[in-house]
C-alpha positions, 0 to 999 in steps of 0.5 A: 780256628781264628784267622789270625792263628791260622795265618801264624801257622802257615807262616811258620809252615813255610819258613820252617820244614818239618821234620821226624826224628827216632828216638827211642823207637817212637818219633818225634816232630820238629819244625827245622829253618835250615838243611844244617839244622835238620842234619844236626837233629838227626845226628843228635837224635842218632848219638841219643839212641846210640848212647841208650843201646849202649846203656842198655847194653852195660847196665840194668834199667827196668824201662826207657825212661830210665835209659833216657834219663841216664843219656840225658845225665851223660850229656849235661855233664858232658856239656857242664864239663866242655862250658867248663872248660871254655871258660878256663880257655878264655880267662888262659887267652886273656892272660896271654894277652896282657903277657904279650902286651906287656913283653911289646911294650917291654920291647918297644921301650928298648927300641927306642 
């Protein structure tokens, strides 16, 4: 190993804290910069195997990769759909915006 490599990886060592999340009862390695990071990869590695068992639970699949991909399917719409929707927010919000700015110089014209 080069020493230039070998001072790239303690340097990650010490900003980032490693990390093993279960998912689909086999672990998973993860390098984490913040306390907060770290609760947000085990609350997602938690929500993934929960979403799994209930997969698991409703439907037929011959494996865990099936399991798996159908829990990633679920999530991507879901995320497509909360994107989606954002975007309906933003343009809703500029709309108000210029709604509003027309009613104050609506009401500023009269004042005066």
């Amino acid at each position: 190993m080069s020493c230039a490599f070998k001072q790239q990886v303690s340097t990650v060592c010490m900003k980032d804290q490693l990390i093993s999340v279960i998912i689909a009862e086999r672990p998973y390695r993860l390098a984490v910069s913040s306390q907060a990071e770290e609760e947000t990869f085990r609350r997602a590695a938690k929500l993934v195997d929960e979403k799994m068992k209930e997969y698991a639970g409703n439907y037929a699949f011959r494996d865990t990769q099936d399991l798996l991909a159908m829990v990633n399917l679920q999530f991507a719409v879901e995320c497509l759909s909360l994107s989606d929707t954002a975007a309906q927010h933003d343009k809703l919000k500029q709309e108000l915006e210029e709604v509003d700015h027309l009613l104050e110089s609506k009401l500023l014209g009269k004042s005066q």
